[in-house]
N, C-alpha and C positions, 0 to 999 in steps of 0.2 A: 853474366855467365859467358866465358869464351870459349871455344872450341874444343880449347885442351883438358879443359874440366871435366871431370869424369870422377862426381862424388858416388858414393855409394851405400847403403843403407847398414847401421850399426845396428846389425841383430842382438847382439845382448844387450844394448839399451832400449831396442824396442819389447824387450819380456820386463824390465822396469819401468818403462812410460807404461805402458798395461796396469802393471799393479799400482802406479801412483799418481799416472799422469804429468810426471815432470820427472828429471833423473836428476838425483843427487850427485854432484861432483862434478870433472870436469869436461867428462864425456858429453855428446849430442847423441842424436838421432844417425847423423854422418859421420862414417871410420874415418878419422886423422883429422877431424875440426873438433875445438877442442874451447870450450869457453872456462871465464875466472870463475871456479869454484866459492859456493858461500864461506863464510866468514874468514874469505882471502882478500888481499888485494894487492895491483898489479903497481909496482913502482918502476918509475921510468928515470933513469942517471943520466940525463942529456950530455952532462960534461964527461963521461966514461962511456956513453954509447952505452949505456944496460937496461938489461928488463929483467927485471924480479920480481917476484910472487911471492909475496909473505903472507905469514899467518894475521888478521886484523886483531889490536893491541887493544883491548878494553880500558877504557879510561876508571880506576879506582873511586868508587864509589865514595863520597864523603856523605858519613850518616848524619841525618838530621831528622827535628820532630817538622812535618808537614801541617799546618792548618789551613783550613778549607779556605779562606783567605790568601793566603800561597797560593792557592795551586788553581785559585779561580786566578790571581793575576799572573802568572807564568802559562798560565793556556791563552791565557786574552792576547797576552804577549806573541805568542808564537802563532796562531792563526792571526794579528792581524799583520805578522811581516810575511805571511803566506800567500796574501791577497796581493791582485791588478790592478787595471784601470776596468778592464771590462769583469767585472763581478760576476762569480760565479758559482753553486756549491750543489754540489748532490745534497738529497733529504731523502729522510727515511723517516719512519714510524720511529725508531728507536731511537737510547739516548745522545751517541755518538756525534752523529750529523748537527739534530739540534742543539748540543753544547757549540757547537763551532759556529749556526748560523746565529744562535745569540749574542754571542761575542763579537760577531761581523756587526750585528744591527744596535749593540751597544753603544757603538762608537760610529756607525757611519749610516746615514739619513740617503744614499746614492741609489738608484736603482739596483735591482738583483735578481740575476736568471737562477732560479733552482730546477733540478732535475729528479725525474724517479723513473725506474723505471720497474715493471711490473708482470706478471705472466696473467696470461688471458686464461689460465686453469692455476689452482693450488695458490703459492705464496702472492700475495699483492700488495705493498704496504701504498699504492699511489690511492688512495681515499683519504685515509689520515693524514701523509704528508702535504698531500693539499689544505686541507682543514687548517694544519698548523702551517701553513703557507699563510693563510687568511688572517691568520691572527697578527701580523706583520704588517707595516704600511711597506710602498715600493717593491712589492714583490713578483715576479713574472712566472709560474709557474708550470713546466714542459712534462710533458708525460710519455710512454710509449710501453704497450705492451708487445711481449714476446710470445710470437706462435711459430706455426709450421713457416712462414717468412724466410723467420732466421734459421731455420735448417738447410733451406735453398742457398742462403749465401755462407755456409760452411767451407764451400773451398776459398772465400776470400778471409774468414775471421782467419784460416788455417795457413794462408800465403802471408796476412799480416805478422801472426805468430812467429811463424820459421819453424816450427819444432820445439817452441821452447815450452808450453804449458797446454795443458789439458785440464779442465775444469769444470763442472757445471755452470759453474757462472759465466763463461767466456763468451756466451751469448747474449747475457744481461748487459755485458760490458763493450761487447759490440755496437749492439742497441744503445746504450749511451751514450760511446764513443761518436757515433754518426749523428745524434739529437743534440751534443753539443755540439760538434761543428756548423750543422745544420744554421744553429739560432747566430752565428756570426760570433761564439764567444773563441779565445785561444785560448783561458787559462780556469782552471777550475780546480777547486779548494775541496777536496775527500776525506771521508774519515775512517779511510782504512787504515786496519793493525792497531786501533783503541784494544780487541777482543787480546792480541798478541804483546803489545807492551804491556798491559797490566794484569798478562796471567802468571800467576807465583812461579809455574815452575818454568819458566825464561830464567828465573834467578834462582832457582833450586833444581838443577839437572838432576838432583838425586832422587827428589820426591818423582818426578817426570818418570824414571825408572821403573820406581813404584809401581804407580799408576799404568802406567804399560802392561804392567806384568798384571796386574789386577784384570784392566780389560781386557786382554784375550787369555786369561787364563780358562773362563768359561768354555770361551770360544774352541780353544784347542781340539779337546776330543770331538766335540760335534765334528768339525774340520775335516778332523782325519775319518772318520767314519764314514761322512757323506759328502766330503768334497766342498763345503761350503764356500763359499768366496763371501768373506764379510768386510767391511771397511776398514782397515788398516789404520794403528794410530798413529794422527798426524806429530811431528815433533814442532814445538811450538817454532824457534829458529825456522824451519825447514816451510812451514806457514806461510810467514812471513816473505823469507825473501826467496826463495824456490818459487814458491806460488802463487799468495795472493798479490805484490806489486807487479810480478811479471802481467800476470792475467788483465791486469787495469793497465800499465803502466805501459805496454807494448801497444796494446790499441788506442790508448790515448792519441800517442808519437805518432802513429801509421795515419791517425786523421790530424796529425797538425795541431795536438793540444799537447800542454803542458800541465801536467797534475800536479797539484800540490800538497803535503802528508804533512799537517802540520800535528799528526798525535806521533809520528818519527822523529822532529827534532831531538836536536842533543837537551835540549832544556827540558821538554817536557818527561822525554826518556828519565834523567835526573830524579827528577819529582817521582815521576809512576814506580822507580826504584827503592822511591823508601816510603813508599804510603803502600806499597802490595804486603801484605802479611801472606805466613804461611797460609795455606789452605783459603785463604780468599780468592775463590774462583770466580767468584759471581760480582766481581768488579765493585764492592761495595763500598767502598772511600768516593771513588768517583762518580757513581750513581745518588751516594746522599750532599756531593757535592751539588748536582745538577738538580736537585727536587730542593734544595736551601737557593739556587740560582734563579733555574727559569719563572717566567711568572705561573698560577697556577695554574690557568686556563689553558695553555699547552703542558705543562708536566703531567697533567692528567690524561692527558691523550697517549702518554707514549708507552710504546710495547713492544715487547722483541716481535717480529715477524720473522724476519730472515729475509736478507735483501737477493740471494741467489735464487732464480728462476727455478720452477720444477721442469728437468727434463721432458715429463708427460706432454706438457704445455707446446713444444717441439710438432707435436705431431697431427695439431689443428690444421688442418690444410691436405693434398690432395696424398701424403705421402705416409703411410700407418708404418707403425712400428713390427709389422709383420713384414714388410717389405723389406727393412734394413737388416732385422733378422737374417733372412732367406741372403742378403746380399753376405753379410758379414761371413756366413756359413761356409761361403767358398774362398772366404780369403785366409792367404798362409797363415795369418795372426792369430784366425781363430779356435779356440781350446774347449772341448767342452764342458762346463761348469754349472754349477745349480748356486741359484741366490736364493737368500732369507729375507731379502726384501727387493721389490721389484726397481728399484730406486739403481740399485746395481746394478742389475739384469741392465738397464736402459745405456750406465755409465759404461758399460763394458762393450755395448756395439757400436757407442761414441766411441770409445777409444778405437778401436780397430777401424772405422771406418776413418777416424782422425789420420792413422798413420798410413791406410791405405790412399786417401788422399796428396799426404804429403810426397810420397812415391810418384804420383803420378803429378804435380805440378812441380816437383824441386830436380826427379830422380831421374824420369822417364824419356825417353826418346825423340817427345815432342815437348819436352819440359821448356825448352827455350825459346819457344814461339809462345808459350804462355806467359812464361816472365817479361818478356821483351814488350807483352802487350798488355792491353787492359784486364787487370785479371777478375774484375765485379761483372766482365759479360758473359767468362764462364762460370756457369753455376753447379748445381751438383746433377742437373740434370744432364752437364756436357759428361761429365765422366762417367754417368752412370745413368745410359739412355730408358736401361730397363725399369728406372721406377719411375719415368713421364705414364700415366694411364693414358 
């Protein structure tokens, strides 16, 4: 930051980071910075000196019949040109991760750091994926649970970010971010956007419509009558790459990792476009793939948990959610609203405290003496003296 810089806070995209946590398009947080919108991309004419921003060009689908055979050696294929020298993969209780660390240990006998991480209240899948860790030879297995910790170092998940996403998970991925670096790995193999590549309505925006309309249609009148603030539906596109790769994909970089998304491939993508049937929501081509794959003694263990953190889990340690309340109450951002589930209630003084943070480490008057220095020694306790007890 130099001298002349004199950014300033985009009030109308901070009323859409509120309601989504990330803005669609090409706006920021900051009036007159301006990033490449999804499904754009930015081409550069070196011999004409130009920049252009086109719309990105879908490659035409050529239809074919998939057998489970296919599609087990085109994933084999793409996770093992995903891999390093230093091995490395998240796990989870679910099927996702374990198809990729199978396919890793099919073909390769090398040591292997796997990762999980877990909330000290609510969602946990680190029991099971240890379990199915065990069933593996050469395998090194890291853990870490998420508490009141990782709320302390919210002004640095939120300096790593820039502005660019808000999520519940963003502290799951914090927390992993720091546990792989930590173990001396730089590259590691994820199985995020399995849930987004192979939901039908990626390849039927009409159905998605639908559905849209279907879920909040209930919602509506509650809404208007009482104000409700309920969760907004995500568009699958908008999932993807607005959200969940930013969410991972930012804090990877910020610690000096490299992730790798071997269920993104152009090849696999192919595949998952013509094995999704309409209305197969629940992934099942690729699930009766992985239960014909694994051996049985891990297939039987696995189970959706949900690998993103419960917010609640946040407030083990010395700082309650009455305090952020009470903080959030006097800042401009906040609107008064009533939730139908407490879940939101929690999401919503993250976000305002998110962006009131960002103000104060990117925007503020002493913003350059923070940037300029280590920003992991201010904590949330520098900015916000009154919730040390």
């Amino acid at each position: 930051m130099n001298k002349e810089t004199n950014w300033k806070l985009n009030y109308n995209a901070t009323k859409r980071f509120i309601k989504k946590g990330y803005i669609v398009g090409k706006n920021t947080l900051i009036k007159n910075i301006y990033k490449i919108p999804g499904k754009k991309e930015l081409k550069i004419d070196l011999k004409r000196k130009k920049i252009k921003l086109e719309r990105y060009k879908k490659e035409r689908l050529k239809k074919e019949h998939i057998s489970l055979d296919k599609y087990n050696e085109t994933f084999e294929k793409v996770t093992l040109s995903s891999i390093h020298e230093d091995l490395a993969i998240t796990i989870s209780s679910g099927y996702d991760t374990n198809y990729l660390l199978y396919n890793i240990r099919k073909k390769l006998n090398k040591p292997i750091n796997a990762f999980c991480i877990g909330g000290r209240i609510g969602r946990n899948e680190i029991p099971i994926a240890q379990k199915i860790c065990e069933k593996y030879p050469n395998m090194k297995f890291f853990s870490k649970l998420v508490d009141g910790d990782s709320l302390i170092k919210y002004p640095e998940i939120i300096f790593a970010l820039e502005g660019a996403i808000y999520e519940s998970g963003i502290f799951l991925q914090y927390e992993l971010s720091k546990l792989v670096n930590k173990s001396g790995n730089h590259n590691i193999v994820l199985g995020e956007c399995a849930d987004q590549v192979l939901n039908y309505e990626l390849y039927h925006p009409f159905m998605a419509v639908i559905n849209k309309i279907k879920y909040n249609k209930s919602k509506i009148i509650k809404k208007l009558i009482k104000n409700i603030d309920y969760k907004p539906y995500k568009d699958v596109y908008e999932m993807a790459s607005y959200k969940i790769i930013k969410k991972n994909g930012i804090l990877m970089n910020y610690f000096g990792l490299n992730p790798e998304y071997p269920y993104l491939r152009t090849e696999f993508i192919k595949i998952a476009k013509n094995v999704v049937e309409l209305g197969d929501k629940e992934k099942i081509f690729h699930k009766k793939v992985i239960d014909n794959t694994l051996s049985s003694n891990v297939s039987k263990m696995l189970q959706k948990i949900g690998g993103a953190t419960e917010l609640k889990t946040l407030f083990i340690g010395n700082i309650e959610l009455n305090d952020i309340k009470d903080l959030c109450k006097k800042s401009k951002f906040f609107k008064n609203k009533t939730f139908d589930d407490k879940f939101y209630e929690i999401d919503y003084y993250m976000k305002i405290l998110y962006l009131e943070l960002f103000e104060k480490i990117f925007l503020e008057k002493n913003s350059k003496k923070i940037l300029e220095d280590k920003i992991d020694k201010y904590d949330i306790y520098y900015f916000f003296p009154n919730l040390k007890k």
